[in-house]
C-alpha positions as CSV (number, residue, x, y, z in Angstrom):
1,X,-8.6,-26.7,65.4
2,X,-6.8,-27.9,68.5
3,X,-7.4,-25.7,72.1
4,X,-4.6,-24.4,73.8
5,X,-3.7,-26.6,77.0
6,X,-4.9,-26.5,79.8
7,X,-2.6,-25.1,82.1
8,X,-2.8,-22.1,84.7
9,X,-0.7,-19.3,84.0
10,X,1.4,-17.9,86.8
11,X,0.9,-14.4,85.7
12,X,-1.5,-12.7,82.6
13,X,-1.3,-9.6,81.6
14,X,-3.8,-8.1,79.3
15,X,-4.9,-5.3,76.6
16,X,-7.9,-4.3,75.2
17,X,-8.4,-4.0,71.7
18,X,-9.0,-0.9,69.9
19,X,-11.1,0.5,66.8
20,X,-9.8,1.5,63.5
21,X,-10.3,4.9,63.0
22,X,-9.1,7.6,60.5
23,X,-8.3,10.9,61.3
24,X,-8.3,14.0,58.8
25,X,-8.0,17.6,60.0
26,X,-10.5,19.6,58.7
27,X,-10.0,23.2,56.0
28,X,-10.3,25.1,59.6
29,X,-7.5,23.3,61.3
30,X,-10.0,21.0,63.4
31,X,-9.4,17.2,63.7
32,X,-12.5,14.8,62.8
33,X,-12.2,10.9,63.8
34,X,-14.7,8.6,62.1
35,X,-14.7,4.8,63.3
36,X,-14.2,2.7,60.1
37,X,-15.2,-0.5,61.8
38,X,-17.3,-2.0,64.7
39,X,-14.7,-5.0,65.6
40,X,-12.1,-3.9,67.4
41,X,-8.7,-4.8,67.0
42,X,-5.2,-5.5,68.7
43,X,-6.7,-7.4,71.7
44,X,-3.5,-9.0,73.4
45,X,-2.9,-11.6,76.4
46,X,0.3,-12.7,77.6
47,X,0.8,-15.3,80.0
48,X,3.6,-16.5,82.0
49,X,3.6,-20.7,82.5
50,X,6.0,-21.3,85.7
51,X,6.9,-25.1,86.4
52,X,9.3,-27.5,88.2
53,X,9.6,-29.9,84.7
54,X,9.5,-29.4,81.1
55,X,5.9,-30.7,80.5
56,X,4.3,-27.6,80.5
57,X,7.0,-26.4,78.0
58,X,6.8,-29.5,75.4
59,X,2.8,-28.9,75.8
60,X,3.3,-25.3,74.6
61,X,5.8,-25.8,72.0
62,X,3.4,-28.8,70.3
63,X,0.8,-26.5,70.1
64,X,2.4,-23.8,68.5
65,X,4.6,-26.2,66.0
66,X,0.8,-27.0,64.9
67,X,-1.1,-23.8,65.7
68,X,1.7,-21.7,64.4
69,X,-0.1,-17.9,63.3
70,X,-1.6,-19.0,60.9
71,X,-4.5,-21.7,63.0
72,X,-6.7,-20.0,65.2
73,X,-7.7,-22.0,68.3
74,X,-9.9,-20.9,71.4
75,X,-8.9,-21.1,75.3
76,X,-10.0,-23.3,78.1
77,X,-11.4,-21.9,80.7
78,X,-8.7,-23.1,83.0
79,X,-6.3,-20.1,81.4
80,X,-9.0,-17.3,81.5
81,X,-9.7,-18.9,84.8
82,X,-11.1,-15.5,87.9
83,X,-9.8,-13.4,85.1
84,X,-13.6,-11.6,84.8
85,X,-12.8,-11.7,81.2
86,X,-14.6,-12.0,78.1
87,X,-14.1,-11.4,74.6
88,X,-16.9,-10.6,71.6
89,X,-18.3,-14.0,70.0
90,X,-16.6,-15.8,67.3
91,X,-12.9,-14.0,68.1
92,X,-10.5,-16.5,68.4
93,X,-6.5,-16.2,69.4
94,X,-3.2,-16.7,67.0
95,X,-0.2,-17.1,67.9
96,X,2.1,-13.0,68.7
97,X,5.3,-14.5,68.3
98,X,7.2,-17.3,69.2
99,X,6.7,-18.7,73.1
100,X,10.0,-18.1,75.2
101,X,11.3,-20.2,77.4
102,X,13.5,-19.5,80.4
103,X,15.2,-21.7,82.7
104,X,16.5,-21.5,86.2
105,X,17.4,-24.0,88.5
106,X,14.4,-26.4,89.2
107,X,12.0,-23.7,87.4
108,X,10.7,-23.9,84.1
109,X,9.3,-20.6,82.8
110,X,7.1,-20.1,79.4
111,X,5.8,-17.0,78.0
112,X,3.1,-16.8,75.7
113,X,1.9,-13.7,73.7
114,X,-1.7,-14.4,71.8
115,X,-3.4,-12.0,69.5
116,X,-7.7,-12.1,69.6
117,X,-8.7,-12.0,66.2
118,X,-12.1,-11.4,64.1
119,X,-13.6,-13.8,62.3
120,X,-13.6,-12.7,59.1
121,X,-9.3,-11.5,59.6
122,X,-8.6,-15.5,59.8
């Protein structure tokens, strides 16, 4: 299990996960929600890697030709880095989709979309 690199993101953006739930309405109209789980789900980060080369970009792109979805992998400190965040123990992150890349002149922007997932989902 390789880490992600260790790189600073320029931006991060962030979503909490949720719990699975089902829903049923009730012989008198009324709704009832009962929680099927206690791990929450659907916890998401993006991150936005700005640079002046392509060696953040050929970083990314080697991990995820590895990594793909289907590797789980944890994430250095230096990308969670004054974020205040934490996530439960054992979660790790797969890949969302495929990192984007785009270029302007001199700058060298990569996005990154990770899903946090349980233990027991990998």
């Amino acid at each position: 299990m390789a880490n992600f690199p260790s790189l600073s993101p320029q931006s991060r953006s962030y979503t909490p996960g949720s719990f699975a739930v089902r829903r049923s309405k009730t012989l008198s109209g009324d709704e009832v929600t009962v929680r099927r789980t206690n791990a929450a789900v659907d916890y998401k980060m993006r991150f936005t890697f700005t640079s002046g080369s392509t060696v953040q970009q050929s970083q990314i792109f080697s991990h995820f030709a590895v990594q793909n979805r289907f590797q789980p992998f944890d994430l250095p400190s230096s990308v969670l880095q004054d974020s205040g965040l934490t996530f439960p123990a054992g979660y790790q992150w797969i890949y969302a989709r495929t990192p984007t890349v785009a270029y302007d002149p001199g700058v060298v922007r990569v996005s990154v979309e990770l899903l946090l997932v349980a233990p027991y989902d990998i």
